[in-house]
Backbone and ligand atoms as CSV (ligand in chain L), in Angstrom:
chain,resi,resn,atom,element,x,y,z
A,1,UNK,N,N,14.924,10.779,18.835
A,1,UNK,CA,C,14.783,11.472,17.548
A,1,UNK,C,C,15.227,10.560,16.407
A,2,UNK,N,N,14.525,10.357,15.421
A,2,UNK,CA,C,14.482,10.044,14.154
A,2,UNK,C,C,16.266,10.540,13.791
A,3,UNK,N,N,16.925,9.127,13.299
A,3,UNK,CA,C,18.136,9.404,12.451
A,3,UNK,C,C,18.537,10.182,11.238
A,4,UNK,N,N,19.261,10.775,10.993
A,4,UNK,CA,C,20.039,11.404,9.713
A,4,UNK,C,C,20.126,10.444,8.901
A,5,UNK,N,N,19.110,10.258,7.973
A,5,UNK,CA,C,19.538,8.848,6.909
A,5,UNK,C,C,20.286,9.753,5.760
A,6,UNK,N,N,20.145,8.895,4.670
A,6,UNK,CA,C,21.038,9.041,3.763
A,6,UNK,C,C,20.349,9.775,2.473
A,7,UNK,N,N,18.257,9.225,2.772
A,7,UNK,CA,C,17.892,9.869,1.986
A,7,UNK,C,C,17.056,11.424,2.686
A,8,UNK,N,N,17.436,11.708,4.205
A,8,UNK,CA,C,17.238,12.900,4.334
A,8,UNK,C,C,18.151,14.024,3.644
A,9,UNK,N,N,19.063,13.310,3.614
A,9,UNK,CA,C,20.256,13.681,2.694
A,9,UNK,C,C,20.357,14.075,1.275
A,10,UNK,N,N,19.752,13.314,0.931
A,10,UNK,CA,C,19.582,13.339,-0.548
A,10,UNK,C,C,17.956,14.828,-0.708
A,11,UNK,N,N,17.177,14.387,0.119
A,11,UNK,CA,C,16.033,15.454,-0.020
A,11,UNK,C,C,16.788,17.085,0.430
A,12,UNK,N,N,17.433,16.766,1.230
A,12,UNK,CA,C,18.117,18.539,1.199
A,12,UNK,C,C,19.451,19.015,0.474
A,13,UNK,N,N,19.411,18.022,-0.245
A,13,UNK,CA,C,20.378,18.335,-1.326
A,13,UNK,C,C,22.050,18.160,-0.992
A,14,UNK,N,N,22.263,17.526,0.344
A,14,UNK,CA,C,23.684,17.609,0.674
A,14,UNK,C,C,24.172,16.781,0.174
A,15,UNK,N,N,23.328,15.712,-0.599
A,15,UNK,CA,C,24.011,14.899,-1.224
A,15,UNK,C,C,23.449,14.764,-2.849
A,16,UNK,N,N,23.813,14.506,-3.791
A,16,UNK,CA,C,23.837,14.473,-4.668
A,16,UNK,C,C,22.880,13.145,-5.480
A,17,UNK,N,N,21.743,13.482,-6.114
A,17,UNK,CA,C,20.864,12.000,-6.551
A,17,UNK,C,C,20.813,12.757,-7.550
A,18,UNK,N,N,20.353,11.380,-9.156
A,18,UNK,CA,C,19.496,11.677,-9.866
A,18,UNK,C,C,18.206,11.390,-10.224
A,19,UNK,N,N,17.601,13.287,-10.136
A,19,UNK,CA,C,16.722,13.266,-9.644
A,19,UNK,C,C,15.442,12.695,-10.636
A,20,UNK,N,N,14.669,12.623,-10.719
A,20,UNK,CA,C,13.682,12.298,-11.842
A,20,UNK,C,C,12.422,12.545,-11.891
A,21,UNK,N,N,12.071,13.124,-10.440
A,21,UNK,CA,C,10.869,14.030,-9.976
A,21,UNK,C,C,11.055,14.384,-8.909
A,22,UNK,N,N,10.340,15.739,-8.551
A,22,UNK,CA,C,9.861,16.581,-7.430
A,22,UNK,C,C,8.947,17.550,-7.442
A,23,UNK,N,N,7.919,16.811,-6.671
A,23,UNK,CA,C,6.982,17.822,-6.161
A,23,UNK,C,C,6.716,18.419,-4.560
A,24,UNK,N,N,5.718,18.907,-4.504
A,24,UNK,CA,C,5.293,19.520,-2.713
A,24,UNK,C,C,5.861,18.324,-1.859
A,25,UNK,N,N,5.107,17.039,-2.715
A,25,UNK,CA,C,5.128,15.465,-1.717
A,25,UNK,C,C,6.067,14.812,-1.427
A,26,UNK,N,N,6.466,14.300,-3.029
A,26,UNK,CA,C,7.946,13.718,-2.855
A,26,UNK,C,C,9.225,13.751,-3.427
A,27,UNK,N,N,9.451,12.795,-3.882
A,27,UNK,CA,C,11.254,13.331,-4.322
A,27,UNK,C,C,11.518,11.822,-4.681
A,28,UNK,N,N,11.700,11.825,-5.917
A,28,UNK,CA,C,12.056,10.077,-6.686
A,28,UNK,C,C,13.425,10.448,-7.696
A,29,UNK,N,N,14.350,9.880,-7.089
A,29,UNK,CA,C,16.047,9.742,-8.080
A,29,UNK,C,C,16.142,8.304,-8.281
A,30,UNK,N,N,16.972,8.132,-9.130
A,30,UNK,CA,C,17.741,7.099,-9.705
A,30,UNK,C,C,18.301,6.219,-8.616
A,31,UNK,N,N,18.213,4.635,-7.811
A,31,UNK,CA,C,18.513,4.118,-6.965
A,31,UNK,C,C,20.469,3.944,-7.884
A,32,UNK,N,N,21.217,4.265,-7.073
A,32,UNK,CA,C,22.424,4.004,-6.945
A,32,UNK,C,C,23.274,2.835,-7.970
A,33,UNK,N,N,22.418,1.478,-7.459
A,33,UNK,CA,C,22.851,0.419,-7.501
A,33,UNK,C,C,21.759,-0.370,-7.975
A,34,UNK,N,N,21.591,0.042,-9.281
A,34,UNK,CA,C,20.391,-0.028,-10.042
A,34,UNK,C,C,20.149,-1.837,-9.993
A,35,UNK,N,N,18.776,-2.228,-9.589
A,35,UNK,CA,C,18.735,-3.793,-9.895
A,35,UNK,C,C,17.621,-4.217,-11.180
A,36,UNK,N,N,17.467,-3.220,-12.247
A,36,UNK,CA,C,16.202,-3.384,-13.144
A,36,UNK,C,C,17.335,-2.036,-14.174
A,37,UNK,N,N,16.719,-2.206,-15.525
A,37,UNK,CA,C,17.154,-1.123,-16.323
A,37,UNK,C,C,16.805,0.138,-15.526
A,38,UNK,N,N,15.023,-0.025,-15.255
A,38,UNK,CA,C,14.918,1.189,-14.683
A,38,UNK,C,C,14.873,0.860,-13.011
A,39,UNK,N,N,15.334,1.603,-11.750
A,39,UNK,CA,C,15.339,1.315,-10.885
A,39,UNK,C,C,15.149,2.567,-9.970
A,40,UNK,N,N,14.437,3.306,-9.331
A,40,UNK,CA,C,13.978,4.878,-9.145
A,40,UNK,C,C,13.520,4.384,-7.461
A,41,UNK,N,N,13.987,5.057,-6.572
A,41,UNK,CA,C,13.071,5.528,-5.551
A,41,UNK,C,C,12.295,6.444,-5.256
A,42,UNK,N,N,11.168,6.422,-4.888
A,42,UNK,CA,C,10.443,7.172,-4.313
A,42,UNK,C,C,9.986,8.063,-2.747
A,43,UNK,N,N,10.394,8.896,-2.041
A,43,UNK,CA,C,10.258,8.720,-0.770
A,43,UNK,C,C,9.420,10.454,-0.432
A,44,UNK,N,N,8.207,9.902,0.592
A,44,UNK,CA,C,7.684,11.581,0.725
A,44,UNK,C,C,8.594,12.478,1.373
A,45,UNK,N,N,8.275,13.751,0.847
A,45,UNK,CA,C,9.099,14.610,1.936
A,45,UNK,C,C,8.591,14.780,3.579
A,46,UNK,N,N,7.438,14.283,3.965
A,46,UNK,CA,C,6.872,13.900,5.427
A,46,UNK,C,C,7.868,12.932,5.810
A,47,UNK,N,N,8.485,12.710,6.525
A,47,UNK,CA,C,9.097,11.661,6.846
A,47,UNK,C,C,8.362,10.867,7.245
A,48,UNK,N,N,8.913,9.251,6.990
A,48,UNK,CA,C,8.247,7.960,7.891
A,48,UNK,C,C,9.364,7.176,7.634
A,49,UNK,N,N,9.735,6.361,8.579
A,49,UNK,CA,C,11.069,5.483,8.628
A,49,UNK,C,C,10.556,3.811,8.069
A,50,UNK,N,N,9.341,3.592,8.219
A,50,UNK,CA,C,9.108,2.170,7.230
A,50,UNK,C,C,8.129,2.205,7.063
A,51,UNK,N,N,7.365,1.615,5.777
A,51,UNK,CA,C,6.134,0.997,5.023
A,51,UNK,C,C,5.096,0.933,6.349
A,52,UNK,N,N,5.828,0.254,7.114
A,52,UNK,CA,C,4.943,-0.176,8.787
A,52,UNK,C,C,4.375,1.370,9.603
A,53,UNK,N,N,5.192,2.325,9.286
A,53,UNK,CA,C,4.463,3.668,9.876
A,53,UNK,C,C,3.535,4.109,9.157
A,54,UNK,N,N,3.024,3.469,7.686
A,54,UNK,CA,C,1.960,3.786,7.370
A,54,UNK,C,C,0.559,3.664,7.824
A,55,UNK,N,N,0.886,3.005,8.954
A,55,UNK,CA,C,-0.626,1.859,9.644
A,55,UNK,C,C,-1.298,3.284,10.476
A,56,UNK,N,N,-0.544,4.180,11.020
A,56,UNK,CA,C,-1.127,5.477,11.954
A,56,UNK,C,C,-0.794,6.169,10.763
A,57,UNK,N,N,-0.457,6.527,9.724
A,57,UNK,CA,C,-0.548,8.174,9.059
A,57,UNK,C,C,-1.446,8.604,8.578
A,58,UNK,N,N,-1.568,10.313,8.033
A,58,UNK,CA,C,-2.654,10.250,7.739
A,58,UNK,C,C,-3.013,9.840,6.243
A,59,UNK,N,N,-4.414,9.125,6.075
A,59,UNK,CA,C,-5.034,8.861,4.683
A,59,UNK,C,C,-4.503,9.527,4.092
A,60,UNK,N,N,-4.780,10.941,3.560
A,60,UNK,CA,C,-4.495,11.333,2.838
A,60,UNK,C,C,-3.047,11.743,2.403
A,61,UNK,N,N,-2.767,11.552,3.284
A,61,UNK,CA,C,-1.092,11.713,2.788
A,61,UNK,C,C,-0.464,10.654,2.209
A,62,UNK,N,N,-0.778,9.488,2.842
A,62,UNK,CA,C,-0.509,7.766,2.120
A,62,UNK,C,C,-0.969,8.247,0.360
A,63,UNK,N,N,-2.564,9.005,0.702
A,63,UNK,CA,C,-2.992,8.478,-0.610
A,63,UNK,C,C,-1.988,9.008,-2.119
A,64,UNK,N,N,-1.457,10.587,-1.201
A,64,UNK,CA,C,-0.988,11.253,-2.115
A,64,UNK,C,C,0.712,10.605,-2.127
A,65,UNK,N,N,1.117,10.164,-2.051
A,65,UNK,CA,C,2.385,9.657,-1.430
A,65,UNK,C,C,2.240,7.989,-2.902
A,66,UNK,N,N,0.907,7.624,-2.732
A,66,UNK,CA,C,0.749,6.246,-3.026
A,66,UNK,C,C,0.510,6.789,-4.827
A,67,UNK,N,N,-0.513,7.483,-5.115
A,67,UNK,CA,C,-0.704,7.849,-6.605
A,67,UNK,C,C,0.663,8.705,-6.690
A,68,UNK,N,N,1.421,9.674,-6.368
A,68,UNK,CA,C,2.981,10.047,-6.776
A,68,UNK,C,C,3.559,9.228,-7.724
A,69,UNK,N,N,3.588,7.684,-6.523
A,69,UNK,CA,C,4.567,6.507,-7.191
A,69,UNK,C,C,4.023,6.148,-8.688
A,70,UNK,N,N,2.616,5.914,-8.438
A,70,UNK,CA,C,2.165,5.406,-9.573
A,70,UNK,C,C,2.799,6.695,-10.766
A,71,UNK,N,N,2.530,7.814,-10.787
A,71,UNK,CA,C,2.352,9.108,-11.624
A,71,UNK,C,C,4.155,9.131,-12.335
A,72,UNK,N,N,5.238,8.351,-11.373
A,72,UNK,CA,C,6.317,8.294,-11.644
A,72,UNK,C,C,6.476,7.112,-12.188
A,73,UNK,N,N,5.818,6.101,-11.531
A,73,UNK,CA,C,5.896,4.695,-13.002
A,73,UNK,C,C,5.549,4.962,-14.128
A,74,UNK,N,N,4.276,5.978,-14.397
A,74,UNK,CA,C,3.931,6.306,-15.721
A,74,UNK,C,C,4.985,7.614,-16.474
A,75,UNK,N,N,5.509,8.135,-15.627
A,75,UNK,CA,C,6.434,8.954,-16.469
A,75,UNK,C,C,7.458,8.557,-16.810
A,76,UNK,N,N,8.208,7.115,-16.270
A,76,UNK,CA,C,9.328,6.465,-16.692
A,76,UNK,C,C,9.079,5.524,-17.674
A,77,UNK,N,N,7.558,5.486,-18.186
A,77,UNK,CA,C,7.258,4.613,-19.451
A,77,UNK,C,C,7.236,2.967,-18.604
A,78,UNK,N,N,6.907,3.071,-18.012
A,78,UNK,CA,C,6.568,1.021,-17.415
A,78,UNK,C,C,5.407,1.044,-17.423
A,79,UNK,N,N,4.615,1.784,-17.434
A,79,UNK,CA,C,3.054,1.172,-17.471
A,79,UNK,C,C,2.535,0.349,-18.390
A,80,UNK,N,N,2.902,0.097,-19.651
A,80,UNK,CA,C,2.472,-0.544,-20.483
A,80,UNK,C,C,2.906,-2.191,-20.122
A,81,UNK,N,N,4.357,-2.207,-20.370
A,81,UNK,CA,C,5.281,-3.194,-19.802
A,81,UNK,C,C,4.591,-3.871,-18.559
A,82,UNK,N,N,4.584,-3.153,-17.249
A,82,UNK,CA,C,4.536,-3.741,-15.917
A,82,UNK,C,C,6.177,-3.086,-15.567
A,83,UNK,N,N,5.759,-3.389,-13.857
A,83,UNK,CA,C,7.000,-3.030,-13.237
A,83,UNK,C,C,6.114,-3.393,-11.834
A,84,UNK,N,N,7.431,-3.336,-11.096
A,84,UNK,CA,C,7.408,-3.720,-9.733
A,84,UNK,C,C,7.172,-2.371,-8.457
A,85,UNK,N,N,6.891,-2.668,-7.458
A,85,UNK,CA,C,6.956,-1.709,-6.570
A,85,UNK,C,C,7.103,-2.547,-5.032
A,86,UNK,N,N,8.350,-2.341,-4.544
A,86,UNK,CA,C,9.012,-2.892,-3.338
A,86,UNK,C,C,8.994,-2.017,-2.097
A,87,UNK,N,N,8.764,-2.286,-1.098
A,87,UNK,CA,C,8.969,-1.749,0.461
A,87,UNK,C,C,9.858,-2.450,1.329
A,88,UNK,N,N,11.069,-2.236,0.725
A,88,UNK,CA,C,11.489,-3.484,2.167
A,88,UNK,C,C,11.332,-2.742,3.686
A,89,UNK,N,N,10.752,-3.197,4.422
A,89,UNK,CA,C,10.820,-3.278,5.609
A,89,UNK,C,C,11.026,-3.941,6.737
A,90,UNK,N,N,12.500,-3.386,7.515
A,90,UNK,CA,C,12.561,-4.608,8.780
A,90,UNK,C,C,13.728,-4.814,8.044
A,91,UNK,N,N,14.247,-5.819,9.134
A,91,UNK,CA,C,15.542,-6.469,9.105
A,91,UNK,C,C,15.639,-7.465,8.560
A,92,UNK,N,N,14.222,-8.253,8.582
A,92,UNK,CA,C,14.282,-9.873,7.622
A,92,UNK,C,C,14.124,-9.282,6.115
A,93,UNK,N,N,13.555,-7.677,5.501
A,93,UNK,CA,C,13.400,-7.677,4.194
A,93,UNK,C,C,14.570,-7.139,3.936
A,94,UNK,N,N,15.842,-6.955,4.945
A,94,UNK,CA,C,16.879,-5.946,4.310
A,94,UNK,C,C,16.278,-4.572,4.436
A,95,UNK,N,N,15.929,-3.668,4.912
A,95,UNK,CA,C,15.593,-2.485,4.404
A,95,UNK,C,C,16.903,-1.811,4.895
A,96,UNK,N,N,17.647,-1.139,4.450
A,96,UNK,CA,C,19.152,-0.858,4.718
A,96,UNK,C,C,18.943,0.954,5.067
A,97,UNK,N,N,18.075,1.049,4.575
A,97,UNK,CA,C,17.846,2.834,5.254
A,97,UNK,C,C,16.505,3.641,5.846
A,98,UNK,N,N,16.718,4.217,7.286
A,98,UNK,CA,C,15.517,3.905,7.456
A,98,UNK,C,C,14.826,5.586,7.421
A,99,UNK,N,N,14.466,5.186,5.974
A,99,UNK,CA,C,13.188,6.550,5.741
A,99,UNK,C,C,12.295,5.647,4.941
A,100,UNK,N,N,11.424,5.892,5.264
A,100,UNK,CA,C,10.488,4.591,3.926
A,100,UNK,C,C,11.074,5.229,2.547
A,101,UNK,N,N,11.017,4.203,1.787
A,101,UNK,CA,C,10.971,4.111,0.355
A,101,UNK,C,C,10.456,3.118,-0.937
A,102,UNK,N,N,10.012,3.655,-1.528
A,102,UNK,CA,C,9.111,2.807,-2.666
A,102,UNK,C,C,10.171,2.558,-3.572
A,103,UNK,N,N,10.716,1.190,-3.844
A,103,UNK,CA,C,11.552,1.018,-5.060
A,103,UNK,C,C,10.349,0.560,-6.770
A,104,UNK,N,N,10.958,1.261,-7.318
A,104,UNK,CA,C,10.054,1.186,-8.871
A,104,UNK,C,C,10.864,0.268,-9.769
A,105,UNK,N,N,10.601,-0.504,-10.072
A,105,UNK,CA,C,11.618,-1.914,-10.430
A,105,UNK,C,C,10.846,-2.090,-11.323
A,106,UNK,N,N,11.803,-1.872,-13.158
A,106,UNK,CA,C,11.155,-2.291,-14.714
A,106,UNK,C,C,12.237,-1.990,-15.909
A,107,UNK,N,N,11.795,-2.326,-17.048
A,107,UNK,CA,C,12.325,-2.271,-18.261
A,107,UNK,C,C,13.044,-3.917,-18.317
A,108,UNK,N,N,12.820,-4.822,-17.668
A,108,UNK,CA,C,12.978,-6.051,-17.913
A,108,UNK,C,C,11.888,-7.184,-17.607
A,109,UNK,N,N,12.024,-8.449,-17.527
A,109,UNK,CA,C,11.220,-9.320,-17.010
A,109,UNK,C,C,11.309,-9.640,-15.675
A,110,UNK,N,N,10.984,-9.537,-14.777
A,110,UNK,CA,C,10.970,-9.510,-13.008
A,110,UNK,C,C,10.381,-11.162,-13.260
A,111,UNK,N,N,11.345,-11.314,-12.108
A,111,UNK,CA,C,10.847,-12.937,-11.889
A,111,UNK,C,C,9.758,-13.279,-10.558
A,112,UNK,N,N,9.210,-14.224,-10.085
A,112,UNK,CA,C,8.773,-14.584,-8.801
A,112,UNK,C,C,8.594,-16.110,-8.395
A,113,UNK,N,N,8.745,-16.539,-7.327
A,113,UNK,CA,C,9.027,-15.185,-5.866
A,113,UNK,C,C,10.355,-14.559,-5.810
A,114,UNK,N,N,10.706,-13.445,-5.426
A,114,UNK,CA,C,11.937,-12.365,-5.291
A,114,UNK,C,C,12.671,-13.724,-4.594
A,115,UNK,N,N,13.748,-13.028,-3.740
A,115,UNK,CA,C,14.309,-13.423,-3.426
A,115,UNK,C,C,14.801,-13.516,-2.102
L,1,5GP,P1,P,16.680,-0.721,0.949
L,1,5GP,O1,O,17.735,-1.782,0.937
L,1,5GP,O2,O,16.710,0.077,2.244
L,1,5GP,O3,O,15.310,-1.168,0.598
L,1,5GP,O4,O,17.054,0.276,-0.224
L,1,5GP,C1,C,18.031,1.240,-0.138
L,1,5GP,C2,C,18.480,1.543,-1.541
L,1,5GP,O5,O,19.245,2.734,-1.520
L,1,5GP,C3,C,19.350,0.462,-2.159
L,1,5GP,O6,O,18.714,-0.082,-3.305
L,1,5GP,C4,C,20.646,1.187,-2.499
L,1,5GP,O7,O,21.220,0.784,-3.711
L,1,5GP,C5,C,20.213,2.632,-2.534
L,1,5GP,N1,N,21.282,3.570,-2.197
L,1,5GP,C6,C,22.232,3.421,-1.250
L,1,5GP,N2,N,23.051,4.496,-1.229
L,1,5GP,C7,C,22.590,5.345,-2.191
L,1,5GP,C8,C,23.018,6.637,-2.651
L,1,5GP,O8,O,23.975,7.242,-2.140
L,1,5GP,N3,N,22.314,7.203,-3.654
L,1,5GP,C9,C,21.234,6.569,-4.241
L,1,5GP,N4,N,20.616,7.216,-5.229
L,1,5GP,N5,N,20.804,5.357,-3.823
L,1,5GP,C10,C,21.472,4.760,-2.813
């Protein structure tokens, strides 16, 4: 069985995020340990533990899961600007919790390649 992460946690409310959207799909708060002015995760309420379980899910749930993120970059005002959108997955990207999550990374100049 799939682990107790931290952001199942956060989706049933036992823990405390700020929040910045919720709908049927997903659930996007304020990342903690902000690395951009603006810094927001995104994660569906379907569970999937990495970017990589997207390869079997279904289409349409990716799709709705995938325009969300976008619909929350545009409500945090980065669309004009640019902004980033991160998946770490796996142990070589760091992914430190395992429910997938979309990091929304903006309100500054993002450099490349990351790091
Ligand atoms: P990962 O490293 O797995 O890609 O991203 C996990 C993210 O969760 C990190 O950017 C980290 O700062 C954030 N995080 C860790 N603990 C908490 C928490 O308790 N609340 C919130 N909102 N974010 C957290």
């Amino acid at each position: 069985m799939a682990e107790d992460t931290l952001f199942d946690k956060i989706l049933r409310k036992d823990i405390s995020a700020d929040i910045v959207h919720e709908d049927d799909d997903v659930l996007a708060f304020r990342d903690i340990n902000p690395q951009a002015p603006t810094h927001v995760l995104v994660i569906p309420k379907q569970k999937l533990e990495s970017f990589a379980d997207l390869a079997e899910a279904d289409p349409e749930a990716v799709g709705r899961y995938m325009g969300a993120v976008a619909r929350v970059a545009r409500q945090l005002g980065l669309e004009e600007r640019g902004y980033r959108i991160v998946f770490n997955t796996g142990p070589e990207a760091q992914q430190s919790v395992q429910y997938i999550h979309a990091h929304i990374l903006g309100g500054r100049q993002l450099t490349w390649p990351p790091g």
